[in-house]
C-alpha positions in Angstrom: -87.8 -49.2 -89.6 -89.5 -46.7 -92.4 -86.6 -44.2 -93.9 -89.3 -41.4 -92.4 -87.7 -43.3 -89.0 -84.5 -43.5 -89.6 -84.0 -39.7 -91.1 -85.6 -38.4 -87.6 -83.0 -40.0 -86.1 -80.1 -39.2 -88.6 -81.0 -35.4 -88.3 -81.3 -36.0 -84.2 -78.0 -37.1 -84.2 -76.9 -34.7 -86.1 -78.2 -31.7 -84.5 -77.0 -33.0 -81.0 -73.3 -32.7 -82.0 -73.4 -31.0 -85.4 -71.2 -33.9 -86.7 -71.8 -37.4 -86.6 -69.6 -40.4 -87.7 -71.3 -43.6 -89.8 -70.3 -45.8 -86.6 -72.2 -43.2 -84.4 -74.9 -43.4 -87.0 -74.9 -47.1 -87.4 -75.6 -47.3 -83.4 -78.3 -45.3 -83.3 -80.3 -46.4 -86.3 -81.5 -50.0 -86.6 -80.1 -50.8 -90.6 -77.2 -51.8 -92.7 -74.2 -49.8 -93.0 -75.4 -49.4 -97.0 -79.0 -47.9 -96.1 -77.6 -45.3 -93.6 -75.5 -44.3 -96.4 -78.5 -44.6 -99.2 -80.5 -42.0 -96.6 -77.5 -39.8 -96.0 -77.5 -39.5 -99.6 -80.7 -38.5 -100.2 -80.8 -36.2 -97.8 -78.0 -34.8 -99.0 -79.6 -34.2 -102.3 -82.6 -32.9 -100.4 -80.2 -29.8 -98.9 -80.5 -30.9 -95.0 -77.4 -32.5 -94.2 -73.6 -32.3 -96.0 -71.8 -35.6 -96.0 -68.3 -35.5 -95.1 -65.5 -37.9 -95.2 -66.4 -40.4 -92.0 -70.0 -39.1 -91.4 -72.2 -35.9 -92.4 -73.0 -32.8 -90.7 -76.4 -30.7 -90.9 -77.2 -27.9 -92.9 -79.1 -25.1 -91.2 -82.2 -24.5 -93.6 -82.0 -21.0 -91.5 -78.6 -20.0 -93.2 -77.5 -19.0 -97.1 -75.5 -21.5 -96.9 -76.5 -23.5 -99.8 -76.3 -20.3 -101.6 -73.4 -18.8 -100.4 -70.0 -19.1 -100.9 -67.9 -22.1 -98.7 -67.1 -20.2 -95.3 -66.0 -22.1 -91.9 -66.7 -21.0 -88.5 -63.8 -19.5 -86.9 -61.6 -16.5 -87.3 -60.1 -15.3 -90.9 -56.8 -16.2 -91.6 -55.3 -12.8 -92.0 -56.8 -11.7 -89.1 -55.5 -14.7 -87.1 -51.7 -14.0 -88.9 -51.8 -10.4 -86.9 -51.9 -12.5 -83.1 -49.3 -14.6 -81.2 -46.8 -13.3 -83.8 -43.7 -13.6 -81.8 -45.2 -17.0 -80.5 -46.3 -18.4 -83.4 -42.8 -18.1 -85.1 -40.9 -19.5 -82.5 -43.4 -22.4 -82.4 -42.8 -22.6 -86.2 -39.0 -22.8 -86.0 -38.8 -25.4 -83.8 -41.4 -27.8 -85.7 -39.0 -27.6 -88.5 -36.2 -28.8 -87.1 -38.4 -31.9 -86.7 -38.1 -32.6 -90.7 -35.5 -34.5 -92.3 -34.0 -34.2 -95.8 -36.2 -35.5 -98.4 -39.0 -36.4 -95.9 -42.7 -36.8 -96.7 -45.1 -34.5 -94.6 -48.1 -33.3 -94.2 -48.4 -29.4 -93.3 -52.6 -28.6 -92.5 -54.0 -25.0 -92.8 -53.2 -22.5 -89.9 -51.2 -19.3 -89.2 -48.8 -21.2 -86.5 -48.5 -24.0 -88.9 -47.9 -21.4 -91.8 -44.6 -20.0 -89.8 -42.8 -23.4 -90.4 -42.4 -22.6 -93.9 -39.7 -20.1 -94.1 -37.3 -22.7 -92.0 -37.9 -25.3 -94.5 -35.8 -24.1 -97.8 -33.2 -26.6 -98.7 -34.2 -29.8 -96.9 -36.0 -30.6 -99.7 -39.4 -32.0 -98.7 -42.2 -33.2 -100.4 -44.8 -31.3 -98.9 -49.0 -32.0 -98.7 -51.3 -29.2 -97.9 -54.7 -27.9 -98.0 -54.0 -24.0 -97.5 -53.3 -21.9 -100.4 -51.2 -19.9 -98.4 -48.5 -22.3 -97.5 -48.6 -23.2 -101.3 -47.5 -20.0 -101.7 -45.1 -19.4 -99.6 -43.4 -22.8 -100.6 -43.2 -21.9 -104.3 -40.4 -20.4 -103.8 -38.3 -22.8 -102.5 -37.3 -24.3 -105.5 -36.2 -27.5 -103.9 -39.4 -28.7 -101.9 -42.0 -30.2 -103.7 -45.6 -29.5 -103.2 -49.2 -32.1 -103.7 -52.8 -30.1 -103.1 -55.9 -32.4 -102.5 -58.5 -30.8 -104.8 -62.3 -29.6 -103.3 -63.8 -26.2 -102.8 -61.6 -23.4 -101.4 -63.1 -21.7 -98.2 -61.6 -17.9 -98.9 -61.6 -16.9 -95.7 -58.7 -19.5 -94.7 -57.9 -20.0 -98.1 -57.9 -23.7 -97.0 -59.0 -26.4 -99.8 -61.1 -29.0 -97.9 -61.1 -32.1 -100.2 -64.8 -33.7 -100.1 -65.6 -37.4 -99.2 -63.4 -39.8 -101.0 -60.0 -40.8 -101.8 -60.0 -39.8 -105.5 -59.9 -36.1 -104.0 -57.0 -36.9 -102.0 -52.7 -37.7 -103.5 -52.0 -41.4 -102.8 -49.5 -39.9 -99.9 -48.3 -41.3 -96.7 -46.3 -38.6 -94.5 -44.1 -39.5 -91.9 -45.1 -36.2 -89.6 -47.9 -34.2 -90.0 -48.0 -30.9 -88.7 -51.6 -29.5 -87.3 -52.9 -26.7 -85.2 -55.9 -26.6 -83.4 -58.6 -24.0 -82.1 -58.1 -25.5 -78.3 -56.3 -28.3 -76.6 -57.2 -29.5 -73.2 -57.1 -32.8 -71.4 -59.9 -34.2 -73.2 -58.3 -33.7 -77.3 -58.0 -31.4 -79.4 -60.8 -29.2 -80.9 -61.9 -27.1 -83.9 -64.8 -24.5 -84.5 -66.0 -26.1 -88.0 -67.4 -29.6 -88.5 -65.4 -29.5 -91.8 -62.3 -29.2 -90.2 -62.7 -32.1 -88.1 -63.0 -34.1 -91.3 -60.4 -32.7 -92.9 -57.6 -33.6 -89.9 -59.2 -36.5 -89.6 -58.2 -37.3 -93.0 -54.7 -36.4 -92.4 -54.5 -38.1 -89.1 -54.9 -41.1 -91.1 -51.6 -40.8 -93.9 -49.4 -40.0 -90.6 -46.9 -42.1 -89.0 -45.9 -38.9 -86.5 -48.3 -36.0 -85.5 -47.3 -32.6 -84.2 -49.4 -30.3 -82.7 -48.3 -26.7 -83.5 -50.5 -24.2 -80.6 -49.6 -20.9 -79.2 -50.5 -20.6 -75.2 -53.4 -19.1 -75.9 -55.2 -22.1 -77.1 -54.9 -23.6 -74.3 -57.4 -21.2 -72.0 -60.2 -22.4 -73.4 -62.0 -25.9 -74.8 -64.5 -25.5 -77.2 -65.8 -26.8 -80.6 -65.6 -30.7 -82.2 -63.3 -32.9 -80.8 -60.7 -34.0 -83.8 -58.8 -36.6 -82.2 -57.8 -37.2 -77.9 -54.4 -36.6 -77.0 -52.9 -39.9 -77.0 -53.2 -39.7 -80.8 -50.6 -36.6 -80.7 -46.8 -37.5 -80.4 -45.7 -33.8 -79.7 -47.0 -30.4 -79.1 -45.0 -27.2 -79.3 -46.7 -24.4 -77.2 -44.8 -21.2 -75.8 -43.5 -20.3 -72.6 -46.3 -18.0 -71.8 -48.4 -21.1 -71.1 -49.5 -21.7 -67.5 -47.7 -24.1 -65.8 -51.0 -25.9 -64.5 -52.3 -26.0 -67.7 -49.3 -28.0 -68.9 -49.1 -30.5 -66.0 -52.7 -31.3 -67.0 -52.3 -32.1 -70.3 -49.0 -34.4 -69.5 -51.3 -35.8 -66.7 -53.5 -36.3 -69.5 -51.2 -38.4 -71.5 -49.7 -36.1 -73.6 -45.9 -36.6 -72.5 -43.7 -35.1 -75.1 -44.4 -31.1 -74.8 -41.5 -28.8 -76.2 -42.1 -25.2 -74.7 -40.3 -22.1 -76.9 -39.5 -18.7 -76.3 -41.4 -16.4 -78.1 -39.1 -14.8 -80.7 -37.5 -11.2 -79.9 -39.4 -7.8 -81.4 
């Protein structure tokens, strides 16, 4: 197969799901593992595709992208900080009474994940993020102890998404990580951005325990990249405004451990 071949069929791919892994590239294109990776490369340097840690995603020639600023799809963080208050910090609370003294975790980038960290003073974690915002909320607990992966900052999110490799990543193993997603439904969970897939991924990987941090409202809807199916999460703290149906679904659907929280008082 000419590279002309396989590129058609590594930007099909790509286009179809706007993320693809190297197994779901190695299926579809008849060479090696190390000559998928040669053409992803080189058309990366040719400004069609952005490899990401476990696969690549396509650049829209259409977009500034290249030009621009990092941005993700999906809503700003301060924006997102103004909704589900009450919710969100209820669901917070009760992720950190999951963490033990001295513990290893792994907190990702979101505004229910970011309520956690004013419950967290004094049991003197080591703590691995990507958002700047956590970071700086966690300074001032003088007792935890904070690792950053290092990569581009998105400023919207304020999220630092560490490119392909390990060398961009702390030699860390966590014994829970805490995530939040963009939707949850029987099927997985989801994000908006490509990126973001990637970078969960990655965390999903240094985990022994995974808690998924979502406010009802993520649960009305399932859209996006899937990031992982449920079986893969071994709690999720939602609030009590979640439908009952909803909930029964997603237990049917194998996630058994769901811990439901009042929101907190005005």
């Amino acid at each position: 197969m000419h590279a002309s071949e396989r590129e058609d069929i590594i930007l099909g791919a790509l286009r179809e799901k706007g993320f693809a892994t190297y197994r779901d590239l190695e299926e579809k294109v008849d060479a090696s593992p190390a000559t998928i990776r040669r053409d992803l490369a080189r058309l990366e340097k040719l400004g069609k595709i952005t490899r990401l840690h476990g696969g690549a995603k396509e650049v829209d020639p259409s977009s500034s992208e290249q030009s621009a600023l990092p941005s993700l799809t999906g809503t700003p963080f301060d924006k997102s900080l103004r909704q589900n208050v009450l919710a969100k910090r209820a669901i917070g609370r009760a992720a950190a009474k999951y963490c033990r003294p001295h513990e290893g975790i792994i907190i990702d980038g979101g505004t229910t994940t970011y309520q956690m960290c004013e419950f967290l003073d004094e049991i003197e974690l080591q703590v691995l993020t990507n958002s700047l915002h956590i970071v700086n909320a966690l300074l001032r607990q003088e007792t935890t102890q904070l690792l950053v992966p290092s990569g581009p900052i998105f400023r919207e999110q304020n999220i630092i998404l560490a490119p392909a490799g390990e060398t961009s990543m702390p030699n860390f193993h966590a014994g829970k990580l805490f995530i939040g997603a963009a939707a949850v439904s029987p099927r997985g969970i989801f994000q908006a951005d490509a990126l973001l897939v990637a970078s969960q991924r990655r965390f999903l990987e240094r985990t022994d325990e995974t808690i998924l941090m979502v406010d009802s409202s993520k649960l009305e809807v399932s859209s996006g990249a899937i990031v992982c199916e449920l079986a893969r999460i071994d709690r999720m703290i939602t609030d009590s405004n979640a439908d009952p149906k909803l909930i029964a679904q997603l237990r049917d659907a194998g996630l058994k451990h769901i811990e439901i929280v009042e929101p907190d008082a005005s």
